[in-house]
C-alpha atoms as a printed R data frame, in Angstrom:
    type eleno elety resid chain resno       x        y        z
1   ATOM     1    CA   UNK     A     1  26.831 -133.803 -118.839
2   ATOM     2    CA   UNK     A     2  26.045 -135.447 -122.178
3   ATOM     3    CA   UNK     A     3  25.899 -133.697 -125.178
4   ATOM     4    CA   UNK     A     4  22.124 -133.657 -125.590
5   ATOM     5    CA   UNK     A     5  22.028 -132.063 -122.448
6   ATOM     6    CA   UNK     A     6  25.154 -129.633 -122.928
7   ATOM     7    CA   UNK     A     7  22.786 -128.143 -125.746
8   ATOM     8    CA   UNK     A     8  19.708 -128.042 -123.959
9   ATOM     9    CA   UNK     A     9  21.803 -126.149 -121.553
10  ATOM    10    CA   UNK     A    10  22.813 -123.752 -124.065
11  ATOM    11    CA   UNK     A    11  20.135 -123.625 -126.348
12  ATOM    12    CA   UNK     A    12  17.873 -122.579 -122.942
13  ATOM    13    CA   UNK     A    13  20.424 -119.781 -121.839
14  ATOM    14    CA   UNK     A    14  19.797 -118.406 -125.490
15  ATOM    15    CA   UNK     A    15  16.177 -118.024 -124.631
16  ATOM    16    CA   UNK     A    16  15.813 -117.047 -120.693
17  ATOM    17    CA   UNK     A    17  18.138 -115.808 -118.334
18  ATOM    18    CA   UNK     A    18  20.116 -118.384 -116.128
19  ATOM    19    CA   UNK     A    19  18.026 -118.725 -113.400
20  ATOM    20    CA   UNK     A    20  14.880 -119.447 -115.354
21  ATOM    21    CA   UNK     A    21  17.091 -122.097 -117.201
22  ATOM    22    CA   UNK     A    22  17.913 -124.085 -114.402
23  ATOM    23    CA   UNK     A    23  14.125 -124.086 -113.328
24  ATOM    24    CA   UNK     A    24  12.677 -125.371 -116.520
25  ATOM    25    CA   UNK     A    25  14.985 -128.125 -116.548
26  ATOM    26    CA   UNK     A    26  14.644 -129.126 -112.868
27  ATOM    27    CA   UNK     A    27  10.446 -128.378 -113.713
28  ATOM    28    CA   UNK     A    28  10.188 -130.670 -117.494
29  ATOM    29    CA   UNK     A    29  13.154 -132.392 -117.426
30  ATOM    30    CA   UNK     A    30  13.671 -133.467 -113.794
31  ATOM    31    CA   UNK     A    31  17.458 -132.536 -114.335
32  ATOM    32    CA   UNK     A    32  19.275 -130.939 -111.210
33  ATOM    33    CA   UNK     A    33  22.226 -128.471 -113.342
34  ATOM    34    CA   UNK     A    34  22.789 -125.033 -111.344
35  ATOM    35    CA   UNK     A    35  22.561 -122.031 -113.438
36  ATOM    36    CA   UNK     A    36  26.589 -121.324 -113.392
37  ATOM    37    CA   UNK     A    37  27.366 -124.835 -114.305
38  ATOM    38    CA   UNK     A    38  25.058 -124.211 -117.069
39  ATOM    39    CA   UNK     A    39  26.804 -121.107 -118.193
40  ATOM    40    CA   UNK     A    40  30.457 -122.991 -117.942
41  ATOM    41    CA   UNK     A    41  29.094 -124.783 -121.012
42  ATOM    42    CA   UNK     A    42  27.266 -121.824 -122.449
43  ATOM    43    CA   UNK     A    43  30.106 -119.688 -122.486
44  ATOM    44    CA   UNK     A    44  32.613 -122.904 -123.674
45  ATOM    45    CA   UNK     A    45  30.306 -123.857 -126.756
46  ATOM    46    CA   UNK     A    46  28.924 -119.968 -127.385
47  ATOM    47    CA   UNK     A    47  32.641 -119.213 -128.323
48  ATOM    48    CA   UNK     A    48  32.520 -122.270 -130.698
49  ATOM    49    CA   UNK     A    49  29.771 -121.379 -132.519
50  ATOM    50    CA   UNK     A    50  31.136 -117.783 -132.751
51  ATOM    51    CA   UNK     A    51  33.850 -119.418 -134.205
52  ATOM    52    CA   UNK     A    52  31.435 -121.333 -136.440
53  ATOM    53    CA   UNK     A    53  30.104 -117.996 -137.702
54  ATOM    54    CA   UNK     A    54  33.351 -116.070 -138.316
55  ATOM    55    CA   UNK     A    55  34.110 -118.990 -140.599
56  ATOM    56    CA   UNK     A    56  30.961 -118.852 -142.523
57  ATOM    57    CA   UNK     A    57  31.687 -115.330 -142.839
58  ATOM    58    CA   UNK     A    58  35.568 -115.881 -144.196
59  ATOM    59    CA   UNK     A    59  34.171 -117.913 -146.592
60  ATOM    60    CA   UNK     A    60  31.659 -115.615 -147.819
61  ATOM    61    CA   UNK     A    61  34.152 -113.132 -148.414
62  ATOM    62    CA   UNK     A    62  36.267 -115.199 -150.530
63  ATOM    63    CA   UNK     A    63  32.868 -115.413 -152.858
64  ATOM    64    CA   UNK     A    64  32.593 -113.820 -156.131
65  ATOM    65    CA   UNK     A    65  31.728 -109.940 -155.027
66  ATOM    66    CA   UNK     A    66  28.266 -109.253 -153.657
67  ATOM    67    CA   UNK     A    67  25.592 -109.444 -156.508
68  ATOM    68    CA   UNK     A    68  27.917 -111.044 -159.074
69  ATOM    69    CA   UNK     A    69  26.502 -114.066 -160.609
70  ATOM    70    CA   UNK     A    70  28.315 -117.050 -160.966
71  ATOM    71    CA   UNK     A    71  28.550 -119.256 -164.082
72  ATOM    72    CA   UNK     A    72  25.330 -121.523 -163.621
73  ATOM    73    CA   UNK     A    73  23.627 -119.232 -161.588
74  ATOM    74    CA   UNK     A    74  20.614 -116.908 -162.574
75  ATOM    75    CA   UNK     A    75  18.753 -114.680 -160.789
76  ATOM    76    CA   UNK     A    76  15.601 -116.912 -159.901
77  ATOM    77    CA   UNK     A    77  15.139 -115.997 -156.049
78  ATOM    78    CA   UNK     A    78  12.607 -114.055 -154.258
79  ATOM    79    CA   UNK     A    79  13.572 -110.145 -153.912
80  ATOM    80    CA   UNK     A    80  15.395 -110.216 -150.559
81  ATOM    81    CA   UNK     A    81  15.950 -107.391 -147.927
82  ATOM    82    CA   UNK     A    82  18.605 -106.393 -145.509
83  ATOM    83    CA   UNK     A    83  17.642 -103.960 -142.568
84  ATOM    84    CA   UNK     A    84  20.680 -102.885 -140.174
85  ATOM    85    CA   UNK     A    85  20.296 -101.793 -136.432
86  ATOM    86    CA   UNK     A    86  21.725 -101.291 -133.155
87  ATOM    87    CA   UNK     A    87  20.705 -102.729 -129.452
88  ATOM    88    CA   UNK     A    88  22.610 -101.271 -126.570
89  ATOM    89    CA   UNK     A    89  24.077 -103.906 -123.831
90  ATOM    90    CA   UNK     A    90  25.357 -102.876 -120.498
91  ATOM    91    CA   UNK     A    91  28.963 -104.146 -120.122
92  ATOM    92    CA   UNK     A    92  30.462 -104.382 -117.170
93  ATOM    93    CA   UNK     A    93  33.226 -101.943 -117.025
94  ATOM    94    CA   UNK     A    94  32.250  -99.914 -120.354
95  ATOM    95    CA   UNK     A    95  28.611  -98.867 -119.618
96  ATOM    96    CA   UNK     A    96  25.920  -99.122 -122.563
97  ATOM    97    CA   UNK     A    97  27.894 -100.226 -125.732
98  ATOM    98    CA   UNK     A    98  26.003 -100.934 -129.025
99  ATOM    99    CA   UNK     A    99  25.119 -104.119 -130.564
100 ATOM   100    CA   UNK     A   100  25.004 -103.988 -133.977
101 ATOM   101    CA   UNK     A   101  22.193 -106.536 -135.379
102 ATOM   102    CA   UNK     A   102  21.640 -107.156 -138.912
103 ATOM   103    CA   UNK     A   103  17.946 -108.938 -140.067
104 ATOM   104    CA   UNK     A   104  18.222 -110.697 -143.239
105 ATOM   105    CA   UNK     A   105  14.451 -111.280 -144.855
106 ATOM   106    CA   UNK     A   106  12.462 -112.151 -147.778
107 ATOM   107    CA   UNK     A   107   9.502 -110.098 -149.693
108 ATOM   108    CA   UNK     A   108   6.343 -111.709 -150.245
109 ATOM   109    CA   UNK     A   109   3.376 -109.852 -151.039
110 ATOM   110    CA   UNK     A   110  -0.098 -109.730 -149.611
111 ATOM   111    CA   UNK     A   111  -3.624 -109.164 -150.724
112 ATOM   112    CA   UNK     A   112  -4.843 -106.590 -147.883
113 ATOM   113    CA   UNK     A   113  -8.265 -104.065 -147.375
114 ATOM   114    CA   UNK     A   114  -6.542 -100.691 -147.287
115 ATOM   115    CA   UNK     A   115  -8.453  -99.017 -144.017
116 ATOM   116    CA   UNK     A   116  -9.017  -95.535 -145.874
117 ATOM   117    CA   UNK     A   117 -10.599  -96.578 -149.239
118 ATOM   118    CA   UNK     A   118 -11.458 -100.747 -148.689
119 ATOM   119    CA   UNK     A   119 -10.008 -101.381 -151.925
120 ATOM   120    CA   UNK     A   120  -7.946 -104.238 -151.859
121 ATOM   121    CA   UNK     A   121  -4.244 -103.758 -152.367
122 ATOM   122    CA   UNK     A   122  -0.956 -105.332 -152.151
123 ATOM   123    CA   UNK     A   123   1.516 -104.383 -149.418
124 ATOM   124    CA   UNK     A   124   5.129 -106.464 -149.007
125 ATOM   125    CA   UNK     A   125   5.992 -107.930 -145.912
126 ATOM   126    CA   UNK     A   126   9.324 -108.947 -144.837
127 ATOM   127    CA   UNK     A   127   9.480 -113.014 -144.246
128 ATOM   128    CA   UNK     A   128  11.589 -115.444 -143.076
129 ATOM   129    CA   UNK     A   129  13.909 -112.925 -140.961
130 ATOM   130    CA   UNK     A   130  17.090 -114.802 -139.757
131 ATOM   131    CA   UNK     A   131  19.589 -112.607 -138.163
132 ATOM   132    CA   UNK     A   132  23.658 -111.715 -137.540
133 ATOM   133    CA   UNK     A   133  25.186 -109.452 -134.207
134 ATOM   134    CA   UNK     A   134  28.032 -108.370 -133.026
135 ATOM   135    CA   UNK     A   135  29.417 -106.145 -129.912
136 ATOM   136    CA   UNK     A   136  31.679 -104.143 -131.784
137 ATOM   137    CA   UNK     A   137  32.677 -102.105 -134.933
138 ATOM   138    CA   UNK     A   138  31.393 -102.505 -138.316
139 ATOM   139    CA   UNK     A   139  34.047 -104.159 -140.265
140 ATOM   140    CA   UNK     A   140  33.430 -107.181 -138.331
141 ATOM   141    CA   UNK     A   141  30.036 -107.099 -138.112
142 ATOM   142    CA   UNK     A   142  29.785 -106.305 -142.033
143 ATOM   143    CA   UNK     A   143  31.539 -109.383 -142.458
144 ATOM   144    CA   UNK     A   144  28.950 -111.672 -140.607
145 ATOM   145    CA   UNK     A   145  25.625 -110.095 -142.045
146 ATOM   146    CA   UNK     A   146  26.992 -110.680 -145.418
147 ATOM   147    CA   UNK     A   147  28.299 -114.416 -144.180
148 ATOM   148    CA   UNK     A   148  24.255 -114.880 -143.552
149 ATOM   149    CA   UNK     A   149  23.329 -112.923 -146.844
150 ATOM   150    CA   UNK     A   150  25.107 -115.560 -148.556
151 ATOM   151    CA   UNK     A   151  23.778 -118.312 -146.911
152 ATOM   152    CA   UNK     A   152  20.797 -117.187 -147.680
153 ATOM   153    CA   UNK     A   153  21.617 -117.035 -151.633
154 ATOM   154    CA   UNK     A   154  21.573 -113.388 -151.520
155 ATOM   155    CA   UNK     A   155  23.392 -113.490 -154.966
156 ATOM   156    CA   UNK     A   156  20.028 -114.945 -156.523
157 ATOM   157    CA   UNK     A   157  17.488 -112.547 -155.623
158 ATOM   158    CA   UNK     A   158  15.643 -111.198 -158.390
159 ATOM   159    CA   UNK     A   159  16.011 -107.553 -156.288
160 ATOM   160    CA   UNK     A   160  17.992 -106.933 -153.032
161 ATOM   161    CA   UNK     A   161  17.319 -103.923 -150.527
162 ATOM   162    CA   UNK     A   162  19.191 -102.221 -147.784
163 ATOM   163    CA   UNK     A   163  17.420 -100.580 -144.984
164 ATOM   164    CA   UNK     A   164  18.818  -98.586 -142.550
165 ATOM   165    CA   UNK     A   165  18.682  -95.651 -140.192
166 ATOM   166    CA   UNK     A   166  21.240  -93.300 -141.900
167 ATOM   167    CA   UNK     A   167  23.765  -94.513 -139.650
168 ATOM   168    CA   UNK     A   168  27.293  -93.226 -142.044
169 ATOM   169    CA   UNK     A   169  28.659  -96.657 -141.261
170 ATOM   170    CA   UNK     A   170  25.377  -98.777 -142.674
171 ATOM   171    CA   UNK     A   171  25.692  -97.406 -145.852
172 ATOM   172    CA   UNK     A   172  29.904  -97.590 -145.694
173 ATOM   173    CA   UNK     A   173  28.898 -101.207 -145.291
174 ATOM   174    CA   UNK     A   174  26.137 -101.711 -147.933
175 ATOM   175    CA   UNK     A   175  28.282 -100.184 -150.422
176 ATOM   176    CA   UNK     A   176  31.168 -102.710 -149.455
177 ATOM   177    CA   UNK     A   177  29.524 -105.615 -148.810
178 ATOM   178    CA   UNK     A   178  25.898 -104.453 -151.181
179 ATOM   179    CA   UNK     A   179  27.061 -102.457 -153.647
180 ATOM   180    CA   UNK     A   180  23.903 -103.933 -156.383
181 ATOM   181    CA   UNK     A   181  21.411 -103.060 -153.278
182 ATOM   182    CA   UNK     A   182  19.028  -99.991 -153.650
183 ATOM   183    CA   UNK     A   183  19.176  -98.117 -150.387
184 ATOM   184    CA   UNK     A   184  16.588  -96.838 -148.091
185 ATOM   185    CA   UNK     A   185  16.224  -95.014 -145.135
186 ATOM   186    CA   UNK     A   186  13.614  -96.275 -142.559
187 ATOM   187    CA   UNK     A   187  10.772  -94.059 -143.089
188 ATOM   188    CA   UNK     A   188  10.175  -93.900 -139.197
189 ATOM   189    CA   UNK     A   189  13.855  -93.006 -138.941
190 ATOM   190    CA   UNK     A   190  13.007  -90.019 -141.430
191 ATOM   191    CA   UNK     A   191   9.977  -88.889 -140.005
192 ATOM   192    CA   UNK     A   192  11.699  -88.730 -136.803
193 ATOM   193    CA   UNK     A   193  14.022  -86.069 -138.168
194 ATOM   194    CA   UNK     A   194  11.307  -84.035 -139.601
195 ATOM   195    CA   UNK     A   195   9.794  -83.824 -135.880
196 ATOM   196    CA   UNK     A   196  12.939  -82.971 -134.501
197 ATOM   197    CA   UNK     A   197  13.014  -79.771 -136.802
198 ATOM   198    CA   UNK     A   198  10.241  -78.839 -136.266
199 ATOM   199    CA   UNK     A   199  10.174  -78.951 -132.552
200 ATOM   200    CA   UNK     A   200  12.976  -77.001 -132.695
201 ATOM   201    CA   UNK     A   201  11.525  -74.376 -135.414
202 ATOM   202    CA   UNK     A   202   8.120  -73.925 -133.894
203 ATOM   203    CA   UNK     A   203   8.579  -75.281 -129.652
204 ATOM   204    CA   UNK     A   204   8.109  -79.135 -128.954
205 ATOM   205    CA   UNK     A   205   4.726  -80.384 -128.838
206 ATOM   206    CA   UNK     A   206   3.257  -77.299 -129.929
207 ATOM   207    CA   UNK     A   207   0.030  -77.486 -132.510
208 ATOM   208    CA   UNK     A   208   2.125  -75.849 -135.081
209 ATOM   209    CA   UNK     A   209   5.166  -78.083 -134.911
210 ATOM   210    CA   UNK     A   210   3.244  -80.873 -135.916
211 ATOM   211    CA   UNK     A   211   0.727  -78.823 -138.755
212 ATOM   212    CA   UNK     A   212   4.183  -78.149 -140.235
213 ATOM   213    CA   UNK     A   213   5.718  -81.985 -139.607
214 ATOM   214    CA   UNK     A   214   2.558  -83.445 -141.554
215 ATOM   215    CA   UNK     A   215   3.047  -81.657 -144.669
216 ATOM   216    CA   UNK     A   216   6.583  -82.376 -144.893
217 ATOM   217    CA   UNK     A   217   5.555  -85.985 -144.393
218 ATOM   218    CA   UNK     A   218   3.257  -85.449 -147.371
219 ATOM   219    CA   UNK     A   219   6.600  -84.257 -149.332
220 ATOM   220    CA   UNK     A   220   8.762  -86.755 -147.769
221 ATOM   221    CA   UNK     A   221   6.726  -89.452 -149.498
222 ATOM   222    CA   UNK     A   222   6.536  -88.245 -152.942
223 ATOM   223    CA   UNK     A   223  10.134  -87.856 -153.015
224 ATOM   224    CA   UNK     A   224  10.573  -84.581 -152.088
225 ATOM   225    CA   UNK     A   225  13.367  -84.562 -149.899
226 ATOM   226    CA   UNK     A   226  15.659  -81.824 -151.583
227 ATOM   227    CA   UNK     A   227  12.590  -79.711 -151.086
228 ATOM   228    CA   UNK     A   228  11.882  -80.092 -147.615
229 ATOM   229    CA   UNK     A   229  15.464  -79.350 -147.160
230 ATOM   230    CA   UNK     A   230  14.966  -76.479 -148.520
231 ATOM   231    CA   UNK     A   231  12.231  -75.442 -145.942
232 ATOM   232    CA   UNK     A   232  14.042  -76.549 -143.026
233 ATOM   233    CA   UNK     A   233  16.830  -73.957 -144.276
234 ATOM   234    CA   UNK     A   234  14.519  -71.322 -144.564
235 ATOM   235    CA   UNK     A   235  13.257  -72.395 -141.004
236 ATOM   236    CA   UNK     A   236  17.140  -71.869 -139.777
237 ATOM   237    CA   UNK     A   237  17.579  -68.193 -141.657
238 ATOM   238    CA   UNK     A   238  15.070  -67.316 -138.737
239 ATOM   239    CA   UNK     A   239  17.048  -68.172 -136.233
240 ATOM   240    CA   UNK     A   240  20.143  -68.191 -134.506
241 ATOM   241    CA   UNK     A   241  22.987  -70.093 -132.586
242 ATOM   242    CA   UNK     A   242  22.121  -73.694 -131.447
243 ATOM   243    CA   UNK     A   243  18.998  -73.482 -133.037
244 ATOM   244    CA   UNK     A   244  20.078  -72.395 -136.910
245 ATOM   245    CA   UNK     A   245  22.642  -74.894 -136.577
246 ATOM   246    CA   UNK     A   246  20.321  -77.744 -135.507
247 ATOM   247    CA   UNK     A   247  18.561  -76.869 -138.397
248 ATOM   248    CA   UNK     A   248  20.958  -77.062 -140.564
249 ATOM   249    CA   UNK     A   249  21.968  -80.068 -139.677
250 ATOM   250    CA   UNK     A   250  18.456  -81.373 -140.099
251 ATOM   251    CA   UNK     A   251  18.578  -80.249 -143.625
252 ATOM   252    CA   UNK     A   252  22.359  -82.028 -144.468
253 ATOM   253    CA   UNK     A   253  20.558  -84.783 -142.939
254 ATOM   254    CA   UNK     A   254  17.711  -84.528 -145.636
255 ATOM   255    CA   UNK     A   255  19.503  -83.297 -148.772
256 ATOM   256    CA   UNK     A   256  22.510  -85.523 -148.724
257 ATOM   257    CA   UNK     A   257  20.085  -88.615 -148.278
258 ATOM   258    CA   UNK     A   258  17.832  -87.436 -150.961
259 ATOM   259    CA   UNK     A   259  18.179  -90.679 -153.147
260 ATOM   260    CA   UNK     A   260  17.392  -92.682 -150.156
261 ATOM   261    CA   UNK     A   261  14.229  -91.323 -149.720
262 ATOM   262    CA   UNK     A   262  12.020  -92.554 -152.641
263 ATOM   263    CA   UNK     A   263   9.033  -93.448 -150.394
264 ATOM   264    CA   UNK     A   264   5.981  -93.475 -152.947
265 ATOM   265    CA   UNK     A   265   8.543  -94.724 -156.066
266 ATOM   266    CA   UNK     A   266   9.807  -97.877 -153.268
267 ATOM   267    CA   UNK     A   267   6.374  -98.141 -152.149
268 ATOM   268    CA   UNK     A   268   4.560  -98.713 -155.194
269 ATOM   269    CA   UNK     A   269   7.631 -100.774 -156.531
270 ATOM   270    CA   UNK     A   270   6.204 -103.257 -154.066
271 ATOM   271    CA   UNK     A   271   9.397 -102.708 -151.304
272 ATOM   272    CA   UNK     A   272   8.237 -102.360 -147.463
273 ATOM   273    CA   UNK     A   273   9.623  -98.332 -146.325
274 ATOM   274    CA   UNK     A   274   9.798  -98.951 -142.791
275 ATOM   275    CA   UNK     A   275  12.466 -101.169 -140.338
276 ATOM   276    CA   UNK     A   276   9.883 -103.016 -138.927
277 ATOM   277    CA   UNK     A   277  11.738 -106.339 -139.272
278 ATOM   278    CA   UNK     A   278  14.912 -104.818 -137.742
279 ATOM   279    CA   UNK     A   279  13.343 -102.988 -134.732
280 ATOM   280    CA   UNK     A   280  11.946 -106.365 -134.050
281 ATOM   281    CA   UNK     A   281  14.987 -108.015 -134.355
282 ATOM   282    CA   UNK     A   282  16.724 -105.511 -131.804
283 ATOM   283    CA   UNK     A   283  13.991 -106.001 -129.553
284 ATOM   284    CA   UNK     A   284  14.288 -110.175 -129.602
285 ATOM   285    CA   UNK     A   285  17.579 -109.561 -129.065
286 ATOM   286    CA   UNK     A   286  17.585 -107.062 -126.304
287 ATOM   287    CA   UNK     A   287  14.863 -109.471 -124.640
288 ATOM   288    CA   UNK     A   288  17.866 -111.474 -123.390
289 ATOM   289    CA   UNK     A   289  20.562 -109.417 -123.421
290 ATOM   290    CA   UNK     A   290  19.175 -105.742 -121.845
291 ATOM   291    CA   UNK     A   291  16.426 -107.227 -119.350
292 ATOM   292    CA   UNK     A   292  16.060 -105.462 -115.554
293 ATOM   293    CA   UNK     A   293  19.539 -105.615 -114.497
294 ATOM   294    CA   UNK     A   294  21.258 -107.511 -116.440
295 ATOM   295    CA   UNK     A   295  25.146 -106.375 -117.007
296 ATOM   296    CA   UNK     A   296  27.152 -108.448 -118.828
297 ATOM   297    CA   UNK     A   297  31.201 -109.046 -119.610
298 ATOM   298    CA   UNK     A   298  32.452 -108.265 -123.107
299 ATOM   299    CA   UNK     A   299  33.045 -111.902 -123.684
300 ATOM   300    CA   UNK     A   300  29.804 -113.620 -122.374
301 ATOM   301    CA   UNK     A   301  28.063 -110.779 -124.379
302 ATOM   302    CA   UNK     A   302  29.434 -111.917 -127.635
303 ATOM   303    CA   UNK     A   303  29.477 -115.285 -126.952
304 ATOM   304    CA   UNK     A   304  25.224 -114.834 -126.024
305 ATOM   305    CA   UNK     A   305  24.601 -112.271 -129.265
306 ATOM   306    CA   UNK     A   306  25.933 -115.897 -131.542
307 ATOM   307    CA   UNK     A   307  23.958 -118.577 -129.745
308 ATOM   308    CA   UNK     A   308  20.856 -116.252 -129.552
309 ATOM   309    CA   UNK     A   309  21.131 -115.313 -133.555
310 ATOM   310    CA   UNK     A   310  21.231 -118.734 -134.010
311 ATOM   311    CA   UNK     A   311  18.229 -119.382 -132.555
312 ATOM   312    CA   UNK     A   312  16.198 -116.598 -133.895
313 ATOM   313    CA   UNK     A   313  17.578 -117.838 -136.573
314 ATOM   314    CA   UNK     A   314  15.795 -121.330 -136.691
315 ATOM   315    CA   UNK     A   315  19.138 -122.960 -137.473
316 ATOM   316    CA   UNK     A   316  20.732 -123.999 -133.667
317 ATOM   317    CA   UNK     A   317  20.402 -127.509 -134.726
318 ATOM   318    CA   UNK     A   318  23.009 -126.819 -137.920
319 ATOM   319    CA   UNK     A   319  25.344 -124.320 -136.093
320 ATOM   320    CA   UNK     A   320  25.688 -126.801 -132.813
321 ATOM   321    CA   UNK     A   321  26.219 -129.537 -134.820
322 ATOM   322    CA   UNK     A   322  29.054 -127.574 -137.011
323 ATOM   323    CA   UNK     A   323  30.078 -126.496 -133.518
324 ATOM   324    CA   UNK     A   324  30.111 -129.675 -131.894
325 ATOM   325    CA   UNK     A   325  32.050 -131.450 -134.663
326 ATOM   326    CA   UNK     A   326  34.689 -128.916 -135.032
327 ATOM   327    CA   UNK     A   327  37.791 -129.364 -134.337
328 ATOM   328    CA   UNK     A   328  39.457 -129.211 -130.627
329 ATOM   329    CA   UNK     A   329  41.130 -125.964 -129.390
């Protein structure tokens, strides 16, 4: 196989699974490869670009520390986000096992008719999303989102931003790796919790569960978490056993992410409050890695997760040719 084809091969098993790789090329390109010959060369150059990645990441980490400016440099970019994720894989042998996927993105804002009041208004949008995964634990993975970060001239942004679920580990790694950042948890993420109180508090589903969720939402925005802490432990002094202590966990949840939770102050500060980019990311991701079925080895899992960044990515081209050219095992 030449190398054009070698990376049509690969670049195809990025996108759709192996079967439906072997028919496009037999359908457009007239070329008779079976699907596990393809994946021979999938698996060989997925472990190269890997290795392409880790060192991208190595020598992000021997950078200056995350938002220092070096000599000659200024802080002239666009305001840049970081939202962090999981996607769970089934591995042969383990079961469901997390992907953790990191979406690297851009602000830009846009003139938009707000449906309540048709005044015109500006709302940010996350743009130009590129992307870093791994199967595995965080110190690795922190490595390789911040390896794209920096590619990205992260260190120039005018205003950097990191999103997340409330995960412990995301912000372990946002303070290592994005110490400068502001912080934010997902307001879906948040909301979420609120529900889950109150579900518990007043029965799930039930007319007053949700009367109750949508005025803590209303507090929730304007900043309010300490207070709707405070509610959700009044909730628990009413009850007892599994349900006081689901409640107070609801309420840890809420007070000890209080600074995270400046909807209406990140709002109108022109940052997007919800993990929009980073769901979608997970979903792109899961696409081709979680589809009807599908179980994968530990190996061919990572190996897939780098070639299919890469392509979500919009930069296969660079990374196989930095692949291609390095040097032999």
């Amino acid at each position: 196989m030449s190398e054009t084809l070698v990376k049509w091969a690969v670049w195809l098993l990025g996108l759709v699974p192996d079967d439906q790789a072997e028919q496009i090329l037999a359908q457009i390109g007239d070329i008779q490869v079976s699907d596990t010959s393809m994946w021979r060369r999938a698996k060989r150059w997925g472990e190269k670009i890997r290795a392409v990645e880790a060192l991208q990441a190595a020598q992000a980490r021997a950078m200056p520390e995350a938002g220092v400016v070096v000599r000659g440099e200024s802080h002239s970019g666009p305001r840049m986000g970081l939202a962090m994720d999981g996607a769970m894989i089934n591995i042969r042998q383990e079961g469901f096992k997390e992907a953790k996927i990191g979406c690297v993105f851009e602000v830009e804002p846009r003139q938009e008719t707000d449906p309540t009041t048709q005044e015109v208004v500006e709302h940010p949008h996350a743009v130009n999303n590129t992307y870093a995964g791994h199967l595995g634990g965080p110190d690795r993975f922190g490595d390789l989102v911040w390896g794209e970060a920096s590619r990205r001239q992260w260190s120039r942004a005018l205003d950097t931003l990191v999103i997340g679920d409330g995960a412990p580990w995301t912000w372990n790694l946002a303070r290592e790796h994005f110490g400068t950042s502001q912080q934010l948890i997902d307001w879906w993420h948040a909301t979420q919790h609120l529900y889950a109180a109150a579900h518990v508090a007043y029965g799930e589903g039930s007319t007053q569960a949700t009367r109750w969720a949508k005025r803590m939402e209303d507090l929730l925005y304007r900043g309010e978490a300490w207070r709707v802490a405070d509610l959700i432990e009044g909730l628990a002094a009413g009850q007892r056993g599994e349900k006081a202590e689901a409640l107070h966990t609801e309420a840890r949840y809420f007070r000890g992410n209080q600074r995270r939770m400046q909807y209406m102050e990140m709002r109108e500060s022109g940052w997007p409050i919800g993990s929009g980019m980073g769901e979608s990311g997970c979903k792109q991701f899961r696409s081709r890695l979680a589809g009807p079925g599908m179980r994968w080895s530990r190996s061919g899992a990572e190996r897939m997760i780098a070639v299919r960044a890469a392509i979500l990515s919009r930069r296969f081209d660079t990374v196989w040719a930095a692949a291609y050219n390095s040097p032999p095992n």
